[in-house]
N, C-alpha and C positions, 0 to 999 in steps of 0.2 A: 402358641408360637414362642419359641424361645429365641431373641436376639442376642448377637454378642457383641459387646462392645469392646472396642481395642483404645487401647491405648495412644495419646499422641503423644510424641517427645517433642519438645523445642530444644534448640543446641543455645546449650549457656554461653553468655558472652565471655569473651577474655580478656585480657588488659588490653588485647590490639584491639579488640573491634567495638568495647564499649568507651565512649568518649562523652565529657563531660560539657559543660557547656562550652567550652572556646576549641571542644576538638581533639586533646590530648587527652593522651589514655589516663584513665581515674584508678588509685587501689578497690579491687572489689572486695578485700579481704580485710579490712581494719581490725586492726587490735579489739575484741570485744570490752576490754576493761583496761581503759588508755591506763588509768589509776593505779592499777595493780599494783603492789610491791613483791620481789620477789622473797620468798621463804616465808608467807604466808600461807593459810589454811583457811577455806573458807565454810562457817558450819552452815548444812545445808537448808536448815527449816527457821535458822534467825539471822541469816546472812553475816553472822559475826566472824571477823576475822580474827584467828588465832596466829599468833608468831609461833614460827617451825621450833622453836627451844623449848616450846611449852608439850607441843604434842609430840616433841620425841619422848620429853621426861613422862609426859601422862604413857605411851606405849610400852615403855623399858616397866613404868613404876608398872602399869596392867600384867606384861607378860611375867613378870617376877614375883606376881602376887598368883598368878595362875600357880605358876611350880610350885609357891610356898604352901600353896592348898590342895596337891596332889590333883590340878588338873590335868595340867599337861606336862610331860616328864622334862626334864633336866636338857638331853641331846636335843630334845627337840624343840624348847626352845628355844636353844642354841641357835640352831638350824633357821629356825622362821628368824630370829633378830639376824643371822649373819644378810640372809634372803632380801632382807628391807634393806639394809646399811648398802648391799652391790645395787638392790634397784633404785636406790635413792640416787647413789653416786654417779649410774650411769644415764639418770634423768638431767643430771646438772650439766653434765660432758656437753 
């Protein structure tokens, strides 16, 4: 006999209806890293933070070391560095 089990949802609370201890509404959403600074980089496997000036110059120094070794052509590193600099800029907006 095969049974199926279904799924139950509970509805997440909201700022209105979850209240902390005197009543009023509590953030459910906190900042995960109060610390953070901005224009950091964090590496993933040693938790070290890198300043953004360092990993632009390491990505410019990589992609220009690809072209100079006939990895990748010319336009189109162009292309991928222009790519970062609009997605970067529009991360900051």
């Amino acid at each position: 006999m095969v049974t199926r089990q279904t799924r139950q949802t509970t509805k997440r609370p909201t700022a209105e209806t979850a209240g902390g201890p005197s009543g009023k509404p509590v953030d459910l959403a906190p900042d995960a890293s109060p610390g953070r600074t901005s224009g950091a980089y964090v590496v993933p496997l040693v938790h070290a933070r890198v300043p953004e000036p360092v990993v632009t110059l390491g990505f410019v120094g990589l992609l220009i070391g690809t072209v100079a070794m006939g990895v990748v052509d010319a336009p189109l590193a162009g292309l991928v560095g222009l790519g970062v600099v609009v997605a970067r800029h529009r991360r900051r907006r």
